[in-house]
VOBA-1610 file (N, C-alpha, C; in pm, whole numbers, padded with zeros to 5 digits, always signed):
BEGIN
Unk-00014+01708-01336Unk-00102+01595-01366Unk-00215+01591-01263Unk-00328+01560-01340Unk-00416+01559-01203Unk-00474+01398-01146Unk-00503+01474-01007Unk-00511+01307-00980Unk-00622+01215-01052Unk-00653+01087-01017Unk-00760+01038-01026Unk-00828+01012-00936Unk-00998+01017-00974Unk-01071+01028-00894Unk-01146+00940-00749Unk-01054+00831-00794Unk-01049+00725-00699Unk-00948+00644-00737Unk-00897+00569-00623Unk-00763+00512-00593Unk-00778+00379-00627Unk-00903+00328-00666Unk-00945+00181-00699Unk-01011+00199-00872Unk-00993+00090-00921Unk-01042+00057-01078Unk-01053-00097-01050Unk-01233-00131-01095Unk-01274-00250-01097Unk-01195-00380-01200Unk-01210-00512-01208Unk-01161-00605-01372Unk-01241-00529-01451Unk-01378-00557-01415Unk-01459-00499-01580Unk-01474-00416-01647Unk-01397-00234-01578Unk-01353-00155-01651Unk-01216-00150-01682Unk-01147-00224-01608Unk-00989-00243-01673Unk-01003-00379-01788Unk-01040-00434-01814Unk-01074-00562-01945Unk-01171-00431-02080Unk-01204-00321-01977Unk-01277-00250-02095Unk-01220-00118-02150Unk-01103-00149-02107Unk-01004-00011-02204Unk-00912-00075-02266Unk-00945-00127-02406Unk-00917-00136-02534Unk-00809-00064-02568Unk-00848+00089-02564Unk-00757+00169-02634Unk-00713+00259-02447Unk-00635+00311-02512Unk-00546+00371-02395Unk-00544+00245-02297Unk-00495+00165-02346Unk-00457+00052-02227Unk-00371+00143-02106Unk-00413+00097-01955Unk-00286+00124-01854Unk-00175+00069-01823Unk-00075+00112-01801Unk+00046-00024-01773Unk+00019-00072-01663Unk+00054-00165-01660Unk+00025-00263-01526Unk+00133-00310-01457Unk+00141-00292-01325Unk+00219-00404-01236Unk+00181-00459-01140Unk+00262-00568-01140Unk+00216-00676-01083Unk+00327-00695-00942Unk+00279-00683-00825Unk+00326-00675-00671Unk+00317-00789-00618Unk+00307-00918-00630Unk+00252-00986-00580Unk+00385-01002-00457Unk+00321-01046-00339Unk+00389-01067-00243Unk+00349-01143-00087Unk+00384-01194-00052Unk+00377-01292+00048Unk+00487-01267+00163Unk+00464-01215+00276Unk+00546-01226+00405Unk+00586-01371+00426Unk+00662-01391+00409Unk+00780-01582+00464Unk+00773-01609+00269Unk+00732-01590+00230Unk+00753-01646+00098Unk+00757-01495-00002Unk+00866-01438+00027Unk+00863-01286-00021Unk+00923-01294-00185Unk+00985-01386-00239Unk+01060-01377-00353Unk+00896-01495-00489Unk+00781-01368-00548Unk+00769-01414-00591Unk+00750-01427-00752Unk+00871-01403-00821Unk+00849-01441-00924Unk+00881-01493-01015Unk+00871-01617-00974Unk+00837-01727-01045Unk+00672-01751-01033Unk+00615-01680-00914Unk+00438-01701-00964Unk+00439-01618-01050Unk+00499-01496-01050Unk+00435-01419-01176Unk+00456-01477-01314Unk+00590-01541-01333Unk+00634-01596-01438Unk+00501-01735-01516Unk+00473-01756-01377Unk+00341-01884-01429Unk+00232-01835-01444Unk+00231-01693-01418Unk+00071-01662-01484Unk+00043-01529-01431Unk+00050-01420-01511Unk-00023-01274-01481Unk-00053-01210-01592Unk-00111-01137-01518Unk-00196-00984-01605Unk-00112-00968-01707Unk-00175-00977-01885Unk-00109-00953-01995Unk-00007-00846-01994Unk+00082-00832-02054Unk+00166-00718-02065Unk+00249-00662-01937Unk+00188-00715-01796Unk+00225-00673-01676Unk+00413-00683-01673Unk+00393-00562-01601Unk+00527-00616-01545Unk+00602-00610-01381Unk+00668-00723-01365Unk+00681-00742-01237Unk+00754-00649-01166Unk+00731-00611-01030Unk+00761-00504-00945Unk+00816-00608-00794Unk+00927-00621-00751Unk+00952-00684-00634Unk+00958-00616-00528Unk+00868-00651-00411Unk+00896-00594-00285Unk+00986-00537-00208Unk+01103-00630-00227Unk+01217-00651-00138Unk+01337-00518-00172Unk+01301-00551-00328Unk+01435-00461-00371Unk+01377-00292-00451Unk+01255-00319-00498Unk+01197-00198-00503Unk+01074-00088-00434Unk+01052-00153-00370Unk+01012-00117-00266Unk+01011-00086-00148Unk+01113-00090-00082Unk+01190-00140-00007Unk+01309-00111-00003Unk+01398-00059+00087Unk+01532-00039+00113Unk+01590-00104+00277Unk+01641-00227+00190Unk+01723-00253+00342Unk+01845-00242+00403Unk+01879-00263+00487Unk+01992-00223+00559Unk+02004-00106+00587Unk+01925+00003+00612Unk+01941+00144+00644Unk+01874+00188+00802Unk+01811+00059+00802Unk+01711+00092+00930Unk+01566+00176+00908Unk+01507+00176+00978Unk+01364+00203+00949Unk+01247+00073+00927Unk+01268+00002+01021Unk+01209-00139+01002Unk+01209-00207+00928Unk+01096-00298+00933Unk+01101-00437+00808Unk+01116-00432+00651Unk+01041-00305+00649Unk+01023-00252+00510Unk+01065-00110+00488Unk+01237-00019+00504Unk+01201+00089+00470Unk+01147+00170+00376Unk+01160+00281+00325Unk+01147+00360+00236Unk+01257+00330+00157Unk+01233+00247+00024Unk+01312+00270-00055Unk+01382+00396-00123Unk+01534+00405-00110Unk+01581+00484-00218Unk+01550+00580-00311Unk+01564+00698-00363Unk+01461+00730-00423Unk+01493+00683-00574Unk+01680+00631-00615Unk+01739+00584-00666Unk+01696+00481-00766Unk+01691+00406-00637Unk+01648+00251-00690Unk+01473+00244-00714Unk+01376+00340-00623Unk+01248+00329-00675Unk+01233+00369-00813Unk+01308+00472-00869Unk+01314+00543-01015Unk+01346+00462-01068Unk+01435+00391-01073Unk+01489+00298-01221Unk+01387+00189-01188Unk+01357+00111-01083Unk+01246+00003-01101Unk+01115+00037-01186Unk+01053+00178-01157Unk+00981+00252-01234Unk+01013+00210-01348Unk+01090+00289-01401Unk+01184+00318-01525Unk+01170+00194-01634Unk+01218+00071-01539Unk+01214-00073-01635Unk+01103-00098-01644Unk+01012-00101-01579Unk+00859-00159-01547Unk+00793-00075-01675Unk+00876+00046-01730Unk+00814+00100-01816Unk+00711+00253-01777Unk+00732+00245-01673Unk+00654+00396-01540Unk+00695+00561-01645Unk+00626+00616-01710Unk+00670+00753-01787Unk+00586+00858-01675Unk+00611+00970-01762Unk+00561+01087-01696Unk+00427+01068-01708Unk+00359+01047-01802Unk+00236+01049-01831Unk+00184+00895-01869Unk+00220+00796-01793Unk+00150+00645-01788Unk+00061+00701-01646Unk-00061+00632-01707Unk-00138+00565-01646Unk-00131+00465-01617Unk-00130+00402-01480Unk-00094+00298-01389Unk-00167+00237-01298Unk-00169+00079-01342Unk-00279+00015-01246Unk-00196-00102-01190Unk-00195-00104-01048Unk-00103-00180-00996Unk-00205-00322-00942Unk-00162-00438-00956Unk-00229-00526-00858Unk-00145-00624-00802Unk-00197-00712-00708Unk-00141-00817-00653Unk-00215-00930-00675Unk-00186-01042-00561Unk-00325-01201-00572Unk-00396-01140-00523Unk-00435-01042-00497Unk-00583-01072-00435Unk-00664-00950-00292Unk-00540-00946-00251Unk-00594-00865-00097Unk-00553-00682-00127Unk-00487-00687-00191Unk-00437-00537-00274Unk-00324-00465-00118Unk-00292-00586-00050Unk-00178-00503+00061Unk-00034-00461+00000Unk+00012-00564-00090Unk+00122-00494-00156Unk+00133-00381-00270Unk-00010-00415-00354Unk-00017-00320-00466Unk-00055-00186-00412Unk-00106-00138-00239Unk-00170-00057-00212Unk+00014+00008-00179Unk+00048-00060-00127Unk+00219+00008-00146Unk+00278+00057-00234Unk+00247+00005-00338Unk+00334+00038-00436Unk+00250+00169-00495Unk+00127+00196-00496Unk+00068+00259-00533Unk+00087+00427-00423Unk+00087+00397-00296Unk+00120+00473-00225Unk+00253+00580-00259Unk+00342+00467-00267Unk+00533+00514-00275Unk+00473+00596-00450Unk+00401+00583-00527Unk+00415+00615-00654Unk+00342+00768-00649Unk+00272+00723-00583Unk+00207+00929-00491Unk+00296+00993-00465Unk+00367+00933-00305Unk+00449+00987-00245Unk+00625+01118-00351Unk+00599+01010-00482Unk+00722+01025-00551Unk+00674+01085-00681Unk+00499+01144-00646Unk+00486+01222-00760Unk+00427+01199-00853Unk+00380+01033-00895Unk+00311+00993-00971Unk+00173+01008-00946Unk+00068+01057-00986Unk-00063+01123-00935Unk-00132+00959-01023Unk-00145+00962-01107Unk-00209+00855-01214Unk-00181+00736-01180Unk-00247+00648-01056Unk-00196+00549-01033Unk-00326+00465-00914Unk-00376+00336-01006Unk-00490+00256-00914Unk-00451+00172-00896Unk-00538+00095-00782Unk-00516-00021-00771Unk-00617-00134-00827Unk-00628-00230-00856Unk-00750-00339-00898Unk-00731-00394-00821Unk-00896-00370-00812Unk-00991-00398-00679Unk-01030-00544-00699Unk-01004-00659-00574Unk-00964-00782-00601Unk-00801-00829-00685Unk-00743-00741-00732Unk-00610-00802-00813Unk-00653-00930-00898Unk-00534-00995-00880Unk-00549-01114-01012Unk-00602-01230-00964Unk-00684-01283-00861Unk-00740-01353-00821Unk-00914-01333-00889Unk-00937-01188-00864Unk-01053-01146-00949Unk-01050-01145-01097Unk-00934-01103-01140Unk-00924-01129-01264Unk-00937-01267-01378Unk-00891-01361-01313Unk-00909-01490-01329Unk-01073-01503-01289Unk-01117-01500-01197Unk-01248-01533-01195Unk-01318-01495-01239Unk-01293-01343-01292Unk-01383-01339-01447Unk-01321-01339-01531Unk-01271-01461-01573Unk-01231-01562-01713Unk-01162-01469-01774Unk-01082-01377-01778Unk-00994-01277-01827Unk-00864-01380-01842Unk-00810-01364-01947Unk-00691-01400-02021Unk-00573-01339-01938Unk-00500-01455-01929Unk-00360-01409-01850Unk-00210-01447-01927Unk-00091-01462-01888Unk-00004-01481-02000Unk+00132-01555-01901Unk+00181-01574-01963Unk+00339-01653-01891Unk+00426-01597-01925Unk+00554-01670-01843Unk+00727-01579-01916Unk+00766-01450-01804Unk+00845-01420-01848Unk+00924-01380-01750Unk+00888-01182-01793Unk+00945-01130-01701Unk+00918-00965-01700Unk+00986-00876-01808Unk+00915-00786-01850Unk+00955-00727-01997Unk+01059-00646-01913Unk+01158-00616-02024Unk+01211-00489-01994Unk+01200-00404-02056Unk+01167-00270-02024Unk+01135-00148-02072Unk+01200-00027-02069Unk+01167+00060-02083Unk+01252+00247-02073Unk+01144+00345-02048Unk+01114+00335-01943Unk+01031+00478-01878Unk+01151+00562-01838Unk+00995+00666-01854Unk+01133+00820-01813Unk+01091+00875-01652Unk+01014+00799-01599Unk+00940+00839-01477Unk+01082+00912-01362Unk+01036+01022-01323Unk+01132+01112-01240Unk+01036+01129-01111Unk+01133+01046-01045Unk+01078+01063-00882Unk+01125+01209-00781Unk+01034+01271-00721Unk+01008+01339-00690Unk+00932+01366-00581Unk+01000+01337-00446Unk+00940+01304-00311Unk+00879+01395-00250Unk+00741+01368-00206Unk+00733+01465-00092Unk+00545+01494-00172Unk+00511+01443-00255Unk+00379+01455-00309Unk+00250+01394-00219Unk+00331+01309-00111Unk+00245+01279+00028Unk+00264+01287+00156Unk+00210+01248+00281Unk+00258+01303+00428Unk+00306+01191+00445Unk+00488+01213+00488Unk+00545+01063+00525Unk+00557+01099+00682Unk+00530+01076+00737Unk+00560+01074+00954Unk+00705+01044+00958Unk+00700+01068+01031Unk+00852+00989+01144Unk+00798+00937+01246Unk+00855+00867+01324Unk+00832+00820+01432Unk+00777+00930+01529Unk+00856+01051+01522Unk+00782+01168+01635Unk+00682+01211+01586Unk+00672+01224+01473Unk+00485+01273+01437Unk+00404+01146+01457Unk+00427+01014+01453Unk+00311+00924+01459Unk+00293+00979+01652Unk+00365+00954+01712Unk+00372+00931+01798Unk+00273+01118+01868Unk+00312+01205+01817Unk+00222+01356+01858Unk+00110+01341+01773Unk+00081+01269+01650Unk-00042+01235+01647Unk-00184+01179+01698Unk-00031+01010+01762Unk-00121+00976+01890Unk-00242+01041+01959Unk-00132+01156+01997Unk-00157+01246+02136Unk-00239+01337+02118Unk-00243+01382+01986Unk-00349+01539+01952Unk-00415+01508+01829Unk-00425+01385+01776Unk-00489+01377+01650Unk-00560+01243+01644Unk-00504+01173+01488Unk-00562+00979+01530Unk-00481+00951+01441Unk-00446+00851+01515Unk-00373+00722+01473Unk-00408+00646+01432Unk-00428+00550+01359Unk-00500+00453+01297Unk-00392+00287+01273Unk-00368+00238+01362Unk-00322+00097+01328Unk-00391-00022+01273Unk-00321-00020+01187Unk-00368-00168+01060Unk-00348-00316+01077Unk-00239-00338+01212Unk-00249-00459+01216Unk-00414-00528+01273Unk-00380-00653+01282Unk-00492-00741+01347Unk-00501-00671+01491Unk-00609-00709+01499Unk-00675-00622+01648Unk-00573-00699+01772Unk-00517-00847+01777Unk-00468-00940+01841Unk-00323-00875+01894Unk-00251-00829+01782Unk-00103-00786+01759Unk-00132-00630+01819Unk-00257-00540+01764Unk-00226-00409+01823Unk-00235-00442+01988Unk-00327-00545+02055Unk-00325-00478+02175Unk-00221-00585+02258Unk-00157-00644+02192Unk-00015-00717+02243Unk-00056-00856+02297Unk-00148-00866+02250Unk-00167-01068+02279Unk-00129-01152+02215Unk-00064-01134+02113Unk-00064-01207+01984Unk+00067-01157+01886Unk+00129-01140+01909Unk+00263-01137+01818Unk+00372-01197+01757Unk+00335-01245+01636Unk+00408-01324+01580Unk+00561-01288+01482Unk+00537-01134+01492Unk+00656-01131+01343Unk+00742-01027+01447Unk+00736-00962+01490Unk+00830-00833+01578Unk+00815-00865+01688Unk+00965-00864+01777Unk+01040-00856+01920Unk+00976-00825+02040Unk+00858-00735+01998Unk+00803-00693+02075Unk+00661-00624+02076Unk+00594-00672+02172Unk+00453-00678+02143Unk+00365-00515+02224Unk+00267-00473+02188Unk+00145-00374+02150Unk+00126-00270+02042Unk+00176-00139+02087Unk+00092-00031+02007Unk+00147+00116+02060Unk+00153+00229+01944Unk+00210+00318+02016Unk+00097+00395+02080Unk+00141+00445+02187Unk+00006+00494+02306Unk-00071+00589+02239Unk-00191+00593+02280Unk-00313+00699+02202Unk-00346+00619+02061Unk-00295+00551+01993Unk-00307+00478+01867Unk-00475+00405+01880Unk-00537+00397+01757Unk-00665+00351+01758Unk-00646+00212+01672Unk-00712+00103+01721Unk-00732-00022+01636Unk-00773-00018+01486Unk-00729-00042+01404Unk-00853-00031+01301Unk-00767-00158+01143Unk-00808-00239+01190Unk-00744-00364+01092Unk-00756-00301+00976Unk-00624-00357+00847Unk-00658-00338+00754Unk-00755-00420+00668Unk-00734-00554+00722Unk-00805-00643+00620Unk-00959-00605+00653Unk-00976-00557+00711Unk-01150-00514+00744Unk-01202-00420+00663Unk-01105-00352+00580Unk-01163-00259+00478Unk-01213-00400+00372Unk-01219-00495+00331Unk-01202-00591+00262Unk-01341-00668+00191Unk-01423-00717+00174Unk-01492-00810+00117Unk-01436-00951+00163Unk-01511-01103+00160Unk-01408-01215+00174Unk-01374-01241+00043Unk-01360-01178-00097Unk-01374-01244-00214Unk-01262-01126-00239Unk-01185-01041-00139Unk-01070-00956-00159Unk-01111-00810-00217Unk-01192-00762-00274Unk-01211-00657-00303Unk-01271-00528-00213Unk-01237-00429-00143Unk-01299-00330-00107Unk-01430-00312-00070Unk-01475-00336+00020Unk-01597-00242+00095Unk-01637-00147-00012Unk-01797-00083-00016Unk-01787+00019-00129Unk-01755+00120-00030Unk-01767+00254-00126Unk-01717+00357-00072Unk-01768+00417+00085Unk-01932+00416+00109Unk-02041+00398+00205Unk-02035+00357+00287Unk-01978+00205+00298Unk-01929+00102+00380Unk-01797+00174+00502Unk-01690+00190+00372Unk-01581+00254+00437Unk-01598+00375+00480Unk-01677+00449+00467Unk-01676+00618+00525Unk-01718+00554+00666Unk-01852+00475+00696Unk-01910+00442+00788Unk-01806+00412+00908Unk-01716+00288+00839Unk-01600+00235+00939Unk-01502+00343+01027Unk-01456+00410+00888Unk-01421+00541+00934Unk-01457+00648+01011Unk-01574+00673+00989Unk-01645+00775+01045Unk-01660+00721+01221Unk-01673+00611+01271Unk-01725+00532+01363Unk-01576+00493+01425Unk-01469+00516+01372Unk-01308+00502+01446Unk-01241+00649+01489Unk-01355+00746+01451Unk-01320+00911+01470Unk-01293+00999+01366Unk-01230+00945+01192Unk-01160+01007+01149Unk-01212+01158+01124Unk-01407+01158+01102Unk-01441+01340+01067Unk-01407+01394+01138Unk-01400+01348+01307Unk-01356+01446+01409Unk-01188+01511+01408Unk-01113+01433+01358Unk-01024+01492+01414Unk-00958+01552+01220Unk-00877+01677+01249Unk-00793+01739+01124Unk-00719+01651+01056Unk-00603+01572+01162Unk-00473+01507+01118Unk-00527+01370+01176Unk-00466+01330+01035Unk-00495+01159+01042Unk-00360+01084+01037Unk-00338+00981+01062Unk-00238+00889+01025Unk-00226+00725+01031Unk-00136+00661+00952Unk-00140+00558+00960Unk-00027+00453+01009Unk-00027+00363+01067Unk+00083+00304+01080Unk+00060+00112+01089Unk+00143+00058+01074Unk+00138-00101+01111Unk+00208-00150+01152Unk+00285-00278+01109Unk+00372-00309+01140Unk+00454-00315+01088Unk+00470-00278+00895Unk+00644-00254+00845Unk+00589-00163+00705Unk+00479-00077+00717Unk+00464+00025+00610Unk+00332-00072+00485Unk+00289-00159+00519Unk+00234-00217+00391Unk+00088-00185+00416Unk+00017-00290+00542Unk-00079-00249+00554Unk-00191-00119+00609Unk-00064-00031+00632Unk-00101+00169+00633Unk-00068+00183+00520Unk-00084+00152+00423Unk-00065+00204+00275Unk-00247+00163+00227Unk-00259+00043+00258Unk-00406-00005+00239Unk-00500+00036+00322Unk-00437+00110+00458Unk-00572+00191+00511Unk-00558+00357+00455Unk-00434+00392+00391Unk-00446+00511+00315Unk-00549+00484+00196Unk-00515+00402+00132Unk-00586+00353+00028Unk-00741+00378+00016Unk-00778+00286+00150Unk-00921+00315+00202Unk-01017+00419+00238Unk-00898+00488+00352Unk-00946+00641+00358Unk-00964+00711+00256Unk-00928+00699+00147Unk-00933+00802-00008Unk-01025+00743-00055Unk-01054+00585-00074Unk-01172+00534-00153Unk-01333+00558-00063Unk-01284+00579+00083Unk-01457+00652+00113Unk-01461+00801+00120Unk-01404+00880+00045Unk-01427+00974+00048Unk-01388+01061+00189Unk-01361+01023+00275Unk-01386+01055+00463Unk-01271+01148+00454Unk-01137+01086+00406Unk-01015+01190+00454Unk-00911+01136+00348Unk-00858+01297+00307Unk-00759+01249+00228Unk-00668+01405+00218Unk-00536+01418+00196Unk-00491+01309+00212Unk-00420+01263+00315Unk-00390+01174+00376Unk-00332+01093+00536Unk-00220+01064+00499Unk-00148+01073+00669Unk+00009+01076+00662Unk+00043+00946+00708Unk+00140+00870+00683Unk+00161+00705+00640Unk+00295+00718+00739Unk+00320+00678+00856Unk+00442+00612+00899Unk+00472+00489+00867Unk+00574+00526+00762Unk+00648+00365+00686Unk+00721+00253+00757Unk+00773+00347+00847Unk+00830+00209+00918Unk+00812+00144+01058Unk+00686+00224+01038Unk+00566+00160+01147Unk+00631+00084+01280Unk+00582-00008+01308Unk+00592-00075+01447Unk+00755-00125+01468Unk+00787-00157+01327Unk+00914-00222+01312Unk+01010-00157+01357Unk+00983+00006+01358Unk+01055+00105+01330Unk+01051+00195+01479Unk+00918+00176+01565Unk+00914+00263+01658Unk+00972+00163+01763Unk+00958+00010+01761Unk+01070-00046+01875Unk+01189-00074+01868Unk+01239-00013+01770Unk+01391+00027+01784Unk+01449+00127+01869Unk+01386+00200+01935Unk+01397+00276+02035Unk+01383+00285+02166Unk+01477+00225+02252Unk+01375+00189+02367Unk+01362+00262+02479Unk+01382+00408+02414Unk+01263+00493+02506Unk+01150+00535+02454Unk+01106+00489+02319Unk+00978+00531+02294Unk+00885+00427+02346Unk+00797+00471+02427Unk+00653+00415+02492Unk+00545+00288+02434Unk+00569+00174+02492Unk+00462+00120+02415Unk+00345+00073+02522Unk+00213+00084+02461Unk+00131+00042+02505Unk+00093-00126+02504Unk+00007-00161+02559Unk-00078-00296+02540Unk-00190-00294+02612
//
């Protein structure tokens, strides 16, 4: 399958495929308010169907921080119900900021699915251009989607960390949390050493949609990424290094970049690995 040519699809060309509709899911998700659907149930993207963070995306109790790498098990059959085939075309969104749908969209690379965007703004944009939405609860379906790992660069903790050192790193949290002033959700506060600042929400617009492509090469280009071969990403539990992967592919600058999933959550579980501030 080949890929597509960008990792983002606007409302007004997704409201304008009539025929070959894409399947859609819907990610919506909130850190402290993680269980949400019952918002989806009150109102999303026609036909969508709901995708939960926690349990498909996500594998807990195995270790690997806040958010591991789900299963490859349980990511397949969530696929599977959501309706995910070999050959769906797939447009994932969330409310608004595209940090969870940029996950889900990521793990759907990672596992082989090439055919897979995100909407740019999610369903916050969608609503604001007067686009029809629907209620009720999540279809169930029968995709045949076969996961198949390894279609992207996943790190470990020792490659983020020799990336650091001979390549770039790219951290997504808030500039506050990377350099350890400010930590609100993990035990322990900075950054793994050699790591470069680079927020995710700054790839962003305030109205949630993406920087254009120009914009983001610029950002990029100006944090090091032409200079160096190997790129990578990390945060604080795999979500928002999925949205600076995201980014890096939508300016054209570098692709494709290797994603440590269980990011910050994951490298202070160790406490001989090094942290900066």
């Amino acid at each position: 399958m080949v890929a597509t040519p960008t990792p983002l699809i606007s409302v007004a060309e997704l409201a304008n495929q009539t025929q070959s509709a894409p399947l859609l899911l819907d990610v919506r998700w909130a850190l402290g308010d993680e269980d949400q659907r019952g918002v989806y149930e009150a109102g999303h993207l026609p036909d969508a169907a709901f995708i939960d963070m926690e349990t498909a995306l996500s594998s807990h109790g195995n270790g690997g921080g806040r958010h591991p790498m789900p299963t490859l098990e349980a990511f397949q059959e969530a696929m599977r119900t959501a309706g995910v085939s070999g050959d769906s075309s797939v447009v994932v969104y969330d409310a608004g900021n595209s940090l969870a749908a940029s996950r889900c969209w990521w793990l759907l690379r990672y596992f082989g699915h090439q055919d897979v965007r995100v909407l740019d703004g999610g369903y916050a944009a969608w609503l604001a251009a007067g686009l029809p939405s629907q209620s009720g609860p999540s279809p169930q379906r029968s995709g045949d989607f076969v996961a198949s790992p390894g279609a992207e660069v996943l790190l470990t903790a020792d490659d983020a960390g020799e990336l650091a050192r001979t390549g770039l790193l790219l951290d997504g949290r808030p500039a506050p949390r990377f350099h350890g002033r400010e930590e609100t959700i993990d035990p322990v506060a900075g950054h793994i050493p050699g790591a470069v600042s680079a927020p995710a929400l700054a790839n962003l617009r305030p109205d949630g949609r993406f920087l254009d492509a120009d914009d983001l090469a610029l950002r990029f280009t100006a944090l090091g990424v032409e200079t160096h071969e190997a790129v990578g990403v990390y945060c604080g539990s795999g979500v928002q290094a999925a949205h600076l992967a995201l980014a890096l592919e939508a300016s054209g600058v570098q692709s494709p970049v290797g994603v440590y999933l269980g990011s910050w959550s994951d490298w202070i579980t160790n406490p001989d690995r090094p942290v900066a501030t």
